[in-house]
MARGUPA-784189 format. One record per atom (N, C-alpha, C, O): x, y, z; residue in three letters. Coordinates in steps of 0.02 Angstrom, whole numbers, plus 50000, padded with zeros to 5 digits. Layout:
MARGUPA-784189
XYZala
...
END
This chain:
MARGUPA-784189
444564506150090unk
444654505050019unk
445014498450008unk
445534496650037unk
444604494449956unk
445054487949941unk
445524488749906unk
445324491449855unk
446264487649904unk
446634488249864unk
446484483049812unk
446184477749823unk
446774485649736unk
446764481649682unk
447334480749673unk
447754483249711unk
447524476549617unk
447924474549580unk
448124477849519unk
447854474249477unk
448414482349487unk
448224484849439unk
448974482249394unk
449514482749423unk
448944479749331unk
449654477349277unk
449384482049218unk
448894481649182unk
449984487149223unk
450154491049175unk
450684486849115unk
451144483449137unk
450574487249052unk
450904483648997unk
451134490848946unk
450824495248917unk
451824489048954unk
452114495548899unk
452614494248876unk
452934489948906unk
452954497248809unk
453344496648775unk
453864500548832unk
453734504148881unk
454464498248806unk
454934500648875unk
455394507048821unk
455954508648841unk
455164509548768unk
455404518148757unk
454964524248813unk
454394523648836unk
455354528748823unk
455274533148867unk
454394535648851unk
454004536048898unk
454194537048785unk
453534540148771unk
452934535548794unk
452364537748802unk
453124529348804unk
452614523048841unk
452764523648913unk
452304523548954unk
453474524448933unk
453534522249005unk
453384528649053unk
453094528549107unk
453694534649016unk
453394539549074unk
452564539649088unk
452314539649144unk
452294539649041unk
451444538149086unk
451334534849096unk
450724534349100unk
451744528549111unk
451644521649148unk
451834522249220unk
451604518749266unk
452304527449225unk
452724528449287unk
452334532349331unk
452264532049392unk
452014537149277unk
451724542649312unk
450974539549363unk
450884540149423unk
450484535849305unk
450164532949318unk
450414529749401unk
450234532149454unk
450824524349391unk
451164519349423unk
451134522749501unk
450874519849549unk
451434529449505unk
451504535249567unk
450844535149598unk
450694533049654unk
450464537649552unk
449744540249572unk
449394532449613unk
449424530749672unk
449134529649561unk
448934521849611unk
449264520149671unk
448894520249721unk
449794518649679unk
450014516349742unk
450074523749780unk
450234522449838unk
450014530049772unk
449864536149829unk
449034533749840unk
448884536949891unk
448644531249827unk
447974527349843unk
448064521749858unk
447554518349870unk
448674518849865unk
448414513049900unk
448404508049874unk
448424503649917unk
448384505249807unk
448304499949760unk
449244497649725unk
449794500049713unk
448864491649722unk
449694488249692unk
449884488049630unk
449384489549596unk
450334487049597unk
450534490349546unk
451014483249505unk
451294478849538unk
451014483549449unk
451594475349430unk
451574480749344unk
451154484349317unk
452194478849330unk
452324480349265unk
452594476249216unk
453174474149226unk
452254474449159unk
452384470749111unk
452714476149030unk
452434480448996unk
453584472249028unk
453594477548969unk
454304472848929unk
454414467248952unk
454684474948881unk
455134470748867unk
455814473748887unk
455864477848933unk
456434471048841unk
457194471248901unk
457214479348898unk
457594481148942unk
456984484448866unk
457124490748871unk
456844493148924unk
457114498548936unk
456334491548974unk
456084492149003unk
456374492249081unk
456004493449129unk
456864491249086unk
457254487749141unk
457464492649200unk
457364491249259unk
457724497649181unk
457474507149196unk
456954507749272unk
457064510449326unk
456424504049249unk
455934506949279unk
455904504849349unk
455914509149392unk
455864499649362unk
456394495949439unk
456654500849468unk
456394502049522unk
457184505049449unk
457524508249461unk
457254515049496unk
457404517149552unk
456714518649434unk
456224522249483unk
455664523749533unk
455464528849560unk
455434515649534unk
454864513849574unk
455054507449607unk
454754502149601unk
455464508349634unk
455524499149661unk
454854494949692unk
454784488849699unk
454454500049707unk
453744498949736unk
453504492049694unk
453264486949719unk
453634493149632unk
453184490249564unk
453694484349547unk
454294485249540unk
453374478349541unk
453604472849519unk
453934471549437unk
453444473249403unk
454224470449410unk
454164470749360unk
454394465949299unk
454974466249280unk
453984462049272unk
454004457249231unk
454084457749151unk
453574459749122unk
454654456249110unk
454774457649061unk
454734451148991unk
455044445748991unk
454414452848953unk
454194447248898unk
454604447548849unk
455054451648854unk
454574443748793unk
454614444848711unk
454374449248675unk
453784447648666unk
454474453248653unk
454004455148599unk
454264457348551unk
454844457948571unk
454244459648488unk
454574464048439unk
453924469248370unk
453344467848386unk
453944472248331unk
453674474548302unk
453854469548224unk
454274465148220unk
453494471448183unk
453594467848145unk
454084468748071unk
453854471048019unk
454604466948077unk
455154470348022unk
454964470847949unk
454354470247948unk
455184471747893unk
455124472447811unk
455374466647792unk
455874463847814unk
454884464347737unk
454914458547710unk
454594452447752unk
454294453647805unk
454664446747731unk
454354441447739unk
454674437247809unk
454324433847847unk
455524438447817unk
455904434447856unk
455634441547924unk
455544439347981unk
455564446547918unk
455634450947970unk
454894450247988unk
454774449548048unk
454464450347952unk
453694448947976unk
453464442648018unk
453004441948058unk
454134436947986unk
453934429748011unk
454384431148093unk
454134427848139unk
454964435248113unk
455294434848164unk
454764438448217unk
454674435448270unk
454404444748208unk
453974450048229unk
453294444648274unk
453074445148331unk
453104439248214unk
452484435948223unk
452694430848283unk
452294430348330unk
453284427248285unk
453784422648317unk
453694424748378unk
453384421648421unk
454064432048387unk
454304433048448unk
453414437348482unk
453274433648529unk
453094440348479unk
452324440748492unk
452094433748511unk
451854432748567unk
452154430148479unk
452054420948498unk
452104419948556unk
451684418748600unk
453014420948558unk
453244417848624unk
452974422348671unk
452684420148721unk
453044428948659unk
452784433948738unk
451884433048730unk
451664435348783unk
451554431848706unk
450864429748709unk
450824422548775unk
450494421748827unk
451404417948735unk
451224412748793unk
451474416748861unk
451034420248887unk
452094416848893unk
452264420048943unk
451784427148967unk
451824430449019unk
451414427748919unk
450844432548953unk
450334430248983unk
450144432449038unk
450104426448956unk
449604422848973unk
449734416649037unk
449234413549054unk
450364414949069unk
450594413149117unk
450714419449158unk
450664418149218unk
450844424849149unk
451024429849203unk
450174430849216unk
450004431249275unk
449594431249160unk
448914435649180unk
448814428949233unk
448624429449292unk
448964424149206unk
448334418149269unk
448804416949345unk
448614413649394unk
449214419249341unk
449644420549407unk
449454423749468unk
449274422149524unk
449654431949413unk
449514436249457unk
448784439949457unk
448684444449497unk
448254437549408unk
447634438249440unk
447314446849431unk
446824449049462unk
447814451349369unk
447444458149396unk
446744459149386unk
446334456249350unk
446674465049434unk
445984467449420unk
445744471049359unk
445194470249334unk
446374476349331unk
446174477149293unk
446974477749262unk
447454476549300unk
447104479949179unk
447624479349133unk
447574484949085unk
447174484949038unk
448074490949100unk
448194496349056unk
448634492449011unk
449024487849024unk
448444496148940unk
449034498548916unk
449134503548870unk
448714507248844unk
449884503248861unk
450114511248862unk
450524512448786unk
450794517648765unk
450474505948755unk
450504504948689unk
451134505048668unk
451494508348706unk
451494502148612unk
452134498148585unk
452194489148586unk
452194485048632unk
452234488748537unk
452014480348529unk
452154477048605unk
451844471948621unk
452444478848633unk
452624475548707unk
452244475848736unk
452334472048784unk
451704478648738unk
450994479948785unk
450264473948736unk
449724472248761unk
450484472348678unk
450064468648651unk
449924462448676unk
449334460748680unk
450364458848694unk
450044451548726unk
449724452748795unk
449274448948815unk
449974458448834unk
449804456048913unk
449124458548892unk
448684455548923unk
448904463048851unk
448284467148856unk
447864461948833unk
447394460248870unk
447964458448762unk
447624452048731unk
447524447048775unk
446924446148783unk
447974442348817unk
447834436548848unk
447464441448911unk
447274437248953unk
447334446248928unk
446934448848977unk
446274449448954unk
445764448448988unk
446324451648878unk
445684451148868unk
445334445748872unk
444914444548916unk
445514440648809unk
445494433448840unk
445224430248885unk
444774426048882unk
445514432248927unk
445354428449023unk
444884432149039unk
444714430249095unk
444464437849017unk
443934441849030unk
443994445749087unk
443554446449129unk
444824449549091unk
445164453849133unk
444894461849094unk
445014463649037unk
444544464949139unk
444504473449094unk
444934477249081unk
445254479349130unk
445134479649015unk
445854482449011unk
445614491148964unk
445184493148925unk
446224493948999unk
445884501848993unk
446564503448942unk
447084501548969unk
446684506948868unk
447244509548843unk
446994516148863unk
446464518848881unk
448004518348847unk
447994524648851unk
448304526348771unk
448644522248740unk
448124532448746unk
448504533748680unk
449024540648718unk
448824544448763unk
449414540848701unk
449884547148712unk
450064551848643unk
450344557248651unk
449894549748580unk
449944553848526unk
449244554648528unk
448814553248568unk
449254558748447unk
448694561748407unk
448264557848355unk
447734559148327unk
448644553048353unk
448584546448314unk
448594542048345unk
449084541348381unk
448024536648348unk
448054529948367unk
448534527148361unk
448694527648302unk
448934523948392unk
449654520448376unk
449124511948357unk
448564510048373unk
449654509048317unk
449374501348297unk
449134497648341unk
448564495248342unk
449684496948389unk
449564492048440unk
449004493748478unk
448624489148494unk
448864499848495unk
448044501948510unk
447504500048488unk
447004497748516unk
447674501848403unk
446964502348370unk
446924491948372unk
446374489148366unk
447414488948379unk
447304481748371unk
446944478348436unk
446634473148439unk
447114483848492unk
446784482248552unk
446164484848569unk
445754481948603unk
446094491048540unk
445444492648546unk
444754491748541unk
444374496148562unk
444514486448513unk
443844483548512unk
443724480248583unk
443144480348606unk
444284477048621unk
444234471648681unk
444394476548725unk
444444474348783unk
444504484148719unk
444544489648783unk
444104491548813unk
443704493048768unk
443774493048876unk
443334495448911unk
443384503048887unk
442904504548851unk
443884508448898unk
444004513048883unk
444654514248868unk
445134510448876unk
444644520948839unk
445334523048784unk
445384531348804unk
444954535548792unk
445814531948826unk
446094538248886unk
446684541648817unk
447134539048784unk
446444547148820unk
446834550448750unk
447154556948782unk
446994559548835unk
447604558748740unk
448064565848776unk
447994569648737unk
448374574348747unk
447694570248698unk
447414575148641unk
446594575848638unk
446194572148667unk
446464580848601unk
445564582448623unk
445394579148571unk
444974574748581unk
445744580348482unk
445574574348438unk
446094571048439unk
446664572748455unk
445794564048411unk
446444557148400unk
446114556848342unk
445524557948332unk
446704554748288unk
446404553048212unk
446634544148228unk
447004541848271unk
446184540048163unk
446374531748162unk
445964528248219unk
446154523048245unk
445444531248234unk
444944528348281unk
444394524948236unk
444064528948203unk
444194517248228unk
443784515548199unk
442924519248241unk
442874519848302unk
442614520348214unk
441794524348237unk
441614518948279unk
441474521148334unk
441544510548275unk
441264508248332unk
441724508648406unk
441524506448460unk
442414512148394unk
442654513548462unk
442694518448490unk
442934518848547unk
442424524548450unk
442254532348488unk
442004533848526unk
442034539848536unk
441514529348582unk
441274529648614unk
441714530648679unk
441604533948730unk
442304526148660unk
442654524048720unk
443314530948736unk
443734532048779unk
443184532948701unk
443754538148718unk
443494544748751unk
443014548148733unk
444054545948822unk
444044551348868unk
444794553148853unk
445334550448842unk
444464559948860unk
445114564048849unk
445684564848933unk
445344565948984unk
445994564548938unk
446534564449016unk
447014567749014unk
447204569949068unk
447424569448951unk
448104572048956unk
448414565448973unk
448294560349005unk
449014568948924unk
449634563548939unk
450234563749022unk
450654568249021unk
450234560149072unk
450324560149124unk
451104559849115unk
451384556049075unk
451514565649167unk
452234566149149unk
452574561749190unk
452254557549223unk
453324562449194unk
453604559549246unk
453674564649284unk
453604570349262unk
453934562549383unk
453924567649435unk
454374572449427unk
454284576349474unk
454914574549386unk
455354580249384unk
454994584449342unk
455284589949344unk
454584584849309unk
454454588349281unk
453854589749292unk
453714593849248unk
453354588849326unk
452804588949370unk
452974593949439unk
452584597649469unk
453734592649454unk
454074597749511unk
454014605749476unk
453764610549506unk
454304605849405unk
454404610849395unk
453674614449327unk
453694618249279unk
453234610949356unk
452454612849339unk
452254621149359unk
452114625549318unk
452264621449409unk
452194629949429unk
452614634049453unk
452564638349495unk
453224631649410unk
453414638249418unk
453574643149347unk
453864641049297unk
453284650749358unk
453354654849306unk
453974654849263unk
454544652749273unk
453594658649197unk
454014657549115unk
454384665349153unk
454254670849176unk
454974660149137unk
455554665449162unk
455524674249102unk
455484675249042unk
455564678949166unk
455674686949134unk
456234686349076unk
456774683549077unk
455814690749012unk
456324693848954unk
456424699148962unk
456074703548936unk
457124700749011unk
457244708549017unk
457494711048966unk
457824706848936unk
457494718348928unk
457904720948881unk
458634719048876unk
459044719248921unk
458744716848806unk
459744716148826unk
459774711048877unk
460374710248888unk
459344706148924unk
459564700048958unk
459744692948910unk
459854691748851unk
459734690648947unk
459874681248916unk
459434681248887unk
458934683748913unk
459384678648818unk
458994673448797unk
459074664948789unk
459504662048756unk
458624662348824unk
458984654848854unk
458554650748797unk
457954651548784unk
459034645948763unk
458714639848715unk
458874634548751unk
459274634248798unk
458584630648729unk
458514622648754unk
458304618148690unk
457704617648675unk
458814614848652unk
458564610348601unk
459004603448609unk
459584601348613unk
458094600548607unk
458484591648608unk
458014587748555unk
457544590148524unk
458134584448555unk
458044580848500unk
457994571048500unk
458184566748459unk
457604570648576unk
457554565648595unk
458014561348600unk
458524562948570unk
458044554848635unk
458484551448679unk
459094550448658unk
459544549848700unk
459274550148577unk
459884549948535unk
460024554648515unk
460504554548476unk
459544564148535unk
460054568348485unk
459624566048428unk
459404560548416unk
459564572348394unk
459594573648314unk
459954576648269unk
460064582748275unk
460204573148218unk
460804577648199unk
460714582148146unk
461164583548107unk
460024585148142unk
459834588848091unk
460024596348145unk
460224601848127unk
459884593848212unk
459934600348252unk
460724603048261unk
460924608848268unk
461064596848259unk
461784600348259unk
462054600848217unk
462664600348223unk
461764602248145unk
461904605648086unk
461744610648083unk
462124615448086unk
460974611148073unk
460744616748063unk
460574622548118unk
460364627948096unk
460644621648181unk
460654625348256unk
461074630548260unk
460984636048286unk
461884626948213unk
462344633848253unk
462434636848173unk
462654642348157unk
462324634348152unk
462314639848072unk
461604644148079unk
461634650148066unk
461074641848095unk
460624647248103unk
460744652748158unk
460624658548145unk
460924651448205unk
461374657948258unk
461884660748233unk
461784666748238unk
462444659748205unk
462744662348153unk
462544668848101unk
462884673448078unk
462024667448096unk
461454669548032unk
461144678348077unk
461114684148056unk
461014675948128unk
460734681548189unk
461134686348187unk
461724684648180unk
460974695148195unk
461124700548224unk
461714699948272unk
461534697448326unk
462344701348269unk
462624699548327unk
462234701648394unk
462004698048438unk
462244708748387unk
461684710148466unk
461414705548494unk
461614703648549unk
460774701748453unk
460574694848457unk
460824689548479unk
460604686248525unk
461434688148437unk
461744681648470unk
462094683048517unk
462054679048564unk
462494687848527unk
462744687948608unk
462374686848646unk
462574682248681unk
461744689148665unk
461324685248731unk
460874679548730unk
460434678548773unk
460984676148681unk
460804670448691unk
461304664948720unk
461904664348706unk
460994661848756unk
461134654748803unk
461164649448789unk
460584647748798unk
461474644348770unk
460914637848714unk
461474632348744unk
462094631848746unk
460794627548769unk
460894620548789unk
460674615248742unk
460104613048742unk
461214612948697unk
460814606148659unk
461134600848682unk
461614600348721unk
460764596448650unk
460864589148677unk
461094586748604unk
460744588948558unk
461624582548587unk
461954581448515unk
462084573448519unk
462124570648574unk
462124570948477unk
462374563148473unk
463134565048503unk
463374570648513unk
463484557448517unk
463804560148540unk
464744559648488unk
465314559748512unk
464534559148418unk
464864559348365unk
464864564348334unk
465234565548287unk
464394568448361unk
464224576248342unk
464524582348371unk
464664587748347unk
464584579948430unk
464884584248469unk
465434590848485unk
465464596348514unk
465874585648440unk
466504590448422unk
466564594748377unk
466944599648384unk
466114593348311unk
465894597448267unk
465424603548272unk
465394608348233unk
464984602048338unk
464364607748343unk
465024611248398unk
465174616848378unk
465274609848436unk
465674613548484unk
465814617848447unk
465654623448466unk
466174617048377unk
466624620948350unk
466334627148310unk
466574632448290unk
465644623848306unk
464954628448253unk
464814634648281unk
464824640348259unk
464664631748345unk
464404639548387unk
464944642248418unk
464814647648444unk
465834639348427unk
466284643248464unk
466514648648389unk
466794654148388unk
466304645148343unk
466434651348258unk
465814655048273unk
465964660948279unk
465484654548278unk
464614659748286unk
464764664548350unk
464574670348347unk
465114661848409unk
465284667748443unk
464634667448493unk
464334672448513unk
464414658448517unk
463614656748548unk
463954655348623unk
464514652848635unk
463604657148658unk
463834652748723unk
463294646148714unk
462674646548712unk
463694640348708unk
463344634448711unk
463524629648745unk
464114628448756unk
463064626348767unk
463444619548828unk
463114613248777unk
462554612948752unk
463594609348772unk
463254603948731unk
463314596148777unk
463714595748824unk
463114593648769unk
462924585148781unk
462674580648758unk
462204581648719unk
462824575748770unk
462514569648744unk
461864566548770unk
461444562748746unk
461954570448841unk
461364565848859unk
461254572548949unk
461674571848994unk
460754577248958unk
460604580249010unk
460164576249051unk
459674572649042unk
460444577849092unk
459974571449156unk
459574578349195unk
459454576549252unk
459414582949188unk
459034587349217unk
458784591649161unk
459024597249156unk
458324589749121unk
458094591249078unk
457394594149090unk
457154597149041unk
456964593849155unk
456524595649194unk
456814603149210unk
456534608049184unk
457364603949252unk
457644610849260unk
457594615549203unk
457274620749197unk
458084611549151unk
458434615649098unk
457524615849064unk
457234619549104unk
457294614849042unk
456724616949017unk
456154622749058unk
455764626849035unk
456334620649129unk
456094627249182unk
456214634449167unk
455804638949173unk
456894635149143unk
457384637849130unk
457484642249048unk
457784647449032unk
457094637449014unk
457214641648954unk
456904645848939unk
456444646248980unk
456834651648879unk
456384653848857unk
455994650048794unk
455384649548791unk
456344647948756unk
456004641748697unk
456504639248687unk
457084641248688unk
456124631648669unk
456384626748660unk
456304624248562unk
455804624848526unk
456994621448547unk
456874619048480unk
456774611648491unk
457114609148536unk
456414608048460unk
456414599548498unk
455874596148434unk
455524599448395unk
455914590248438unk
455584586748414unk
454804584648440unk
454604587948488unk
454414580148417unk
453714581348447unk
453384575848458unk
452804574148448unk
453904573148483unk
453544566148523unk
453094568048576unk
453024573148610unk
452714560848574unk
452114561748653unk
452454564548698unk
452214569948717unk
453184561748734unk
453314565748796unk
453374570448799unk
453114573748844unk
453944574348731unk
454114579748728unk
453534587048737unk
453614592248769unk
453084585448705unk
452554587948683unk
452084589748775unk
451944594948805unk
451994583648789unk
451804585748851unk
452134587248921unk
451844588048975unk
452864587448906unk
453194590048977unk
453424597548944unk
453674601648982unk
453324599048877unk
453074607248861unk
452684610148898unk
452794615248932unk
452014605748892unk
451554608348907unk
451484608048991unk
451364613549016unk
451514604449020unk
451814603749107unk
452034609249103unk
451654614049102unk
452594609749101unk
452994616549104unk
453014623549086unk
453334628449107unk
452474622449030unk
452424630248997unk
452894634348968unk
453074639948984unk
453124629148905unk
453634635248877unk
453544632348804unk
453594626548785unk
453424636748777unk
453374639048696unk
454034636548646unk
454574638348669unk
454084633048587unk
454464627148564unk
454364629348494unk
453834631948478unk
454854628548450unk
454854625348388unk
454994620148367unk
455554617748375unk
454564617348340unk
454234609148351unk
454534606348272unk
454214608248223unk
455064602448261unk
455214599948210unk
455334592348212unk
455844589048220unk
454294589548196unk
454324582448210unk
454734578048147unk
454814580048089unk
454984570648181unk
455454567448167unk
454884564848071unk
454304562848060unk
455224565848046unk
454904565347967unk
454344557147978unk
453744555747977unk
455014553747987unk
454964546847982unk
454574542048047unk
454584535948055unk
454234547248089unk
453844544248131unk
453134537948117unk
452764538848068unk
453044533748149unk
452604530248134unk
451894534848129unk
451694538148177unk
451564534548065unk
450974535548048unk
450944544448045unk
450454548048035unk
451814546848062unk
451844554448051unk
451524556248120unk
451424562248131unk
451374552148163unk
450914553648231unk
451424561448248unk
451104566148273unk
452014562348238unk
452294567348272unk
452134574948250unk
452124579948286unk
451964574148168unk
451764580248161unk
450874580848174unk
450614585948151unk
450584577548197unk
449804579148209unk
449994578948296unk
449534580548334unk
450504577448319unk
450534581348391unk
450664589048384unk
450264593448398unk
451214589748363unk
451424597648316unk
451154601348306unk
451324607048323unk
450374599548262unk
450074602848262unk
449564604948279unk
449224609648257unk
449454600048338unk
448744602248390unk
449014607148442unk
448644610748475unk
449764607348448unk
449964611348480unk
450214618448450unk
450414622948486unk
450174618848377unk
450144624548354unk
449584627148347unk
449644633248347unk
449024625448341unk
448564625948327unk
448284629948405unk
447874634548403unk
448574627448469unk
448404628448517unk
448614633848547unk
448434635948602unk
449294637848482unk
449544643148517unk
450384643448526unk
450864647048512unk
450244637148558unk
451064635548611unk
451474633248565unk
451864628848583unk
451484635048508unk
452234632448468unk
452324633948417unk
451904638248403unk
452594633048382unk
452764632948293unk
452954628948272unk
453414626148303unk
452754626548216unk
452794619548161unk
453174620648103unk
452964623448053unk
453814618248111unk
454394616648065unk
454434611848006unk
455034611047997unk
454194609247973unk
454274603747953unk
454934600947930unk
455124605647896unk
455404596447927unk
456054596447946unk
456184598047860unk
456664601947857unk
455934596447790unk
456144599647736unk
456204608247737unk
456634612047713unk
455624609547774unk
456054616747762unk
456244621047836unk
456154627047848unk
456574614947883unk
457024616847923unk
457664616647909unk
458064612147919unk
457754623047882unk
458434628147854unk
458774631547888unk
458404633947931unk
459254633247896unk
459684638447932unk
459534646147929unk
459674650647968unk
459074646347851unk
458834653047861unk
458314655647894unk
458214661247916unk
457864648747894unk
457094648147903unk
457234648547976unk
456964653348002unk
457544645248012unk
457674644048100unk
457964650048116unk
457894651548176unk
458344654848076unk
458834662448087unk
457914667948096unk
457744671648142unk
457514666048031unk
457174671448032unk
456514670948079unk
456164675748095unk
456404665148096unk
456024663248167unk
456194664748234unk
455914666348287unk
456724663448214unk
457004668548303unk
457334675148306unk
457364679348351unk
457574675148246unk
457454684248253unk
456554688348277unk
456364693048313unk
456304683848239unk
455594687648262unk
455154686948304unk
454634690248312unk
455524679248352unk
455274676948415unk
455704681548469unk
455434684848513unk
456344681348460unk
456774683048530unk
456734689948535unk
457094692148580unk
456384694248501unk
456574703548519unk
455554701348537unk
455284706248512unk
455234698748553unk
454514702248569unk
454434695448621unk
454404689648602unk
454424698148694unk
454324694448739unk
453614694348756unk
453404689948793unk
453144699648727unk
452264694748741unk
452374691148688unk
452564686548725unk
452414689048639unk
452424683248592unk
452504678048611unk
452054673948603unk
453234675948651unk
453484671648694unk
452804668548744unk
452494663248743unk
452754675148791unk
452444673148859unk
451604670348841unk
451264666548876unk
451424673848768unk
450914673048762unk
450844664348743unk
450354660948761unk
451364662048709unk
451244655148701unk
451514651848753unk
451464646048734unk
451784651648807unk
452074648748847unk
451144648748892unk
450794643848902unk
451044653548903unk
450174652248934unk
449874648648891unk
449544643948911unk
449904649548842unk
449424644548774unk
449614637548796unk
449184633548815unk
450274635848792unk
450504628548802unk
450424626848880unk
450294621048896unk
450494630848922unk
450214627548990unk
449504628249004unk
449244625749054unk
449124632148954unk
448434627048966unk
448224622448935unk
447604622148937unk
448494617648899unk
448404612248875unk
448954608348922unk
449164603848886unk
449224608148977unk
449714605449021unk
449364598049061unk
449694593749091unk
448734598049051unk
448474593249092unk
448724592149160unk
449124587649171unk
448544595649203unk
448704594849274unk
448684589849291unk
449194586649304unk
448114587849295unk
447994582049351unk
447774574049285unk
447314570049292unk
448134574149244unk
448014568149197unk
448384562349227unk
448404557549188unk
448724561149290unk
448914554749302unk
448264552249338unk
448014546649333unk
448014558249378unk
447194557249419unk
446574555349392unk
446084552449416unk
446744558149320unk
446114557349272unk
446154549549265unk
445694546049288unk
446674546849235unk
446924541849200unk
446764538549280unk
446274534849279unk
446974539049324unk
446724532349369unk
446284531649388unk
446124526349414unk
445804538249381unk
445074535749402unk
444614531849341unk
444114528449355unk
444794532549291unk
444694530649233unk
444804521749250unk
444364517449256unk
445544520949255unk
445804513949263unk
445244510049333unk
444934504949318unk
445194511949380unk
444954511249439unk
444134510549420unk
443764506449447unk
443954514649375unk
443084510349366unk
443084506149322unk
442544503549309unk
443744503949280unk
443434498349255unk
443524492249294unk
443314486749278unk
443954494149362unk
443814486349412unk
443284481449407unk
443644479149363unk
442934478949408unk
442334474149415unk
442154474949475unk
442534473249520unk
441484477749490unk
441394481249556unk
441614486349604unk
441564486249665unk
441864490349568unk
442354495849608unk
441924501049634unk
441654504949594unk
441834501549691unk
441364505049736unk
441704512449724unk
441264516749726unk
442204514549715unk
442384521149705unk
442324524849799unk
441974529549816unk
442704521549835unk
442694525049888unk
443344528949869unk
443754527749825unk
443314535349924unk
443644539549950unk
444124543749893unk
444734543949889unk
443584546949848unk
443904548349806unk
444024545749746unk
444184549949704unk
443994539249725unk
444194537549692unk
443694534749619unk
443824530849574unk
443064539349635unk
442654538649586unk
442704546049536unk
442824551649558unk
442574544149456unk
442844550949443unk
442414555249426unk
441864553349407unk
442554561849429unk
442344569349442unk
441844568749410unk
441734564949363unk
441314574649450unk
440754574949394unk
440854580349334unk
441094586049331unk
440664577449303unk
440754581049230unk
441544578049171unk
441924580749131unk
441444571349200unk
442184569049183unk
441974566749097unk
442384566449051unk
441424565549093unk
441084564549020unk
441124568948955unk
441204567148897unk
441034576048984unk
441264580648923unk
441964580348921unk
442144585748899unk
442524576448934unk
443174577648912unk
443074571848874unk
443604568748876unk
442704569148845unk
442724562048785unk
442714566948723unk
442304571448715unk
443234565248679unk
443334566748625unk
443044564048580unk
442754558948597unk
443004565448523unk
442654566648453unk
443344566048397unk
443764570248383unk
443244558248372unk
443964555948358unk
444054553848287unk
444124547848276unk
444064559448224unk
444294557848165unk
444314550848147unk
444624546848183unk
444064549148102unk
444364542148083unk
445084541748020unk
445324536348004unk
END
């Protein structure tokens, strides 16, 4: 097998970089080289793959008003040129990307140079920087079965793959949705992405509060809180009478999700799919203010699928979150039944999908030893709302 070259381009927030990483794993376990293009948030990733080179640009999104649009256009400028010096350098074969304005120049000056470049979407919604790349994509690798914001002359290009996790949570892929014995633990797990949400450490320990005592004595509950929040939610659930462990920031969040029985969380791409890795059933209260709302059309492909419940954060109430888990936590097939619902939409093998995908758009890629993809890899192309 000839090794390639392959330059992954991603925004350096966690929902771009874990299937960059994941990806990143899979290729070089085949054999192929790996270089990453992303900006200073990105810096992390070194750290987990030292394998992978990693080159960091300009870029920014584009702010409100006229001075923030003109800084947005500026700094895209500058990382366009420095992209286009990193593509004629290092020569890849081919150029993912994994979307956040930081992935826009390397993917553009690749196109450009008449380099084949494969996106991946990780929401339910085309993110911008996609749909701006998408006419010059070979293919468009989606983690959802529909994606809405797909113009019709690019539907062609979309295969469905699943969104590819990072390795801790890929560890804790098979193993079973922990037993609801009578009168045992009931274990929560609510986070609320990388900063904490502070709607959760308001409304979290007043809705346990709200619960049957019977009830709240065996529950367990791990949240993750800003860390200005902290002292206040401590005090929420030590008046509620909760056993709660709080933090700012869990670095084994792969475990603790092994571990729970449901999770309350928000519904970002990652979140959404290291649910589904894992198999455990969630109340999903996406962030209002997400770009293009992409979080609640993740939300709800996954309610729709079984594995969750859809909150919408106006009428995520203290009563509304009290009378949802009163009627989740006493019926454990309910539970188990969506925890199977959400691990079959888990995408097993979507870092595999996604590189065999990446790997034929090489220019001549013979597809030895594996590395051509499955037959029947065609019916996972989705059918993509506009």
């Amino acid at each position: 097998m000839t090794a390639s070259l392959i330059c992954l381009a991603a925004g350096g927030t966690g929902g771009h970089m874990f299937p960059a990483e994941a990806l990143a794993r899979e290729l070089l376990a085949r054999g192929h080289r790996v270089v990453l293009v992303t900006d200073r948030r990105g810096k992390a990733f070194g750290e987990a793959l030292p394998e992978v080179e990693v080159h960091r640009i300009r870029a920014s999104s584009f702010g409100s008003g006229v001075i923030g649009k003109l800084k947005g256009a500026i700094e895209l400028g500058l990382g366009a040129l420095q992209a286009r010096r990193l593509i004629a350098a290092l020569k890849p074969d081919v150029v993912v990307g994994f979307g956040g304005y930081p992935s826009v120049p390397t993917v553009l000056m690749a196109q450009r140079a008449g380099i084949p470049t494969v996106l991946h979407e990780q929401n339910a919604v085309l993110g911008r920087a996609n749909r701006m790349l998408a006419p010059g994509s070979a293919r468009i690798a989606t983690s959802f079965a529909t994606v809405s914001a797909v113009k019709p002359s690019d539907r062609g290009k979309l295969t469905l793959t699943g969104n590819p996790v990072r390795a801790g949570v890929t560890a804790v892929r098979d193993l079973p949705y922990p037993p609801l014995e009578p009168g045992g633990e009931l274990r929560l797990l609510v986070v609320g992405g990388s900063q904490g949400a502070r709607v959760f450490s308001e409304i979290v320990p007043e809705a346990l509060a709200l619960l049957p005592e019977v009830l709240r004595r065996r529950i367990r509950i791990a949240q993750q809180c800003r860390p200005e929040d902290l002292e206040t939610a401590k005090a929420a659930f030590a008046t509620a009478g909760v056993d709660a462990e709080l933090s700012s920031f869990f670095r084994d969040v792969p475990d603790r999700l092994a571990a729970c029985h449901l999770a309350v969380c928000r519904a970002g791409a990652s979140t959404v799919a290291e649910l589904a890795a894992a198999g455990r059933p969630a109340v999903l209260v996406p962030y209002p203010f997400a770009m293009d709302d992409h979080q609640t059309a993740n939300a709800q492909a996954v309610a729709d699928a079984g594995g969750a419940w859809l909150m919408p954060q106006p009428a995520f109430t203290a009563k509304a979150l009290a009378d949802r888990l009163e009627a989740l936590l006493d019926l454990p097939a309910t539970l188990t039944k969506a925890a199977e619902a959400a691990h079959g939409r888990g995408g097993a093998d979507a870092a595999s999908r996604l590189a065999d995908i990446v790997l034929g758009a090489v220019k001549g890629a013979a597809f030895p030893n594996g590395d051509r993809p499955r037959a029947g890899a065609d019916r996972y192309s989705t059918e993509a709302a506009e």
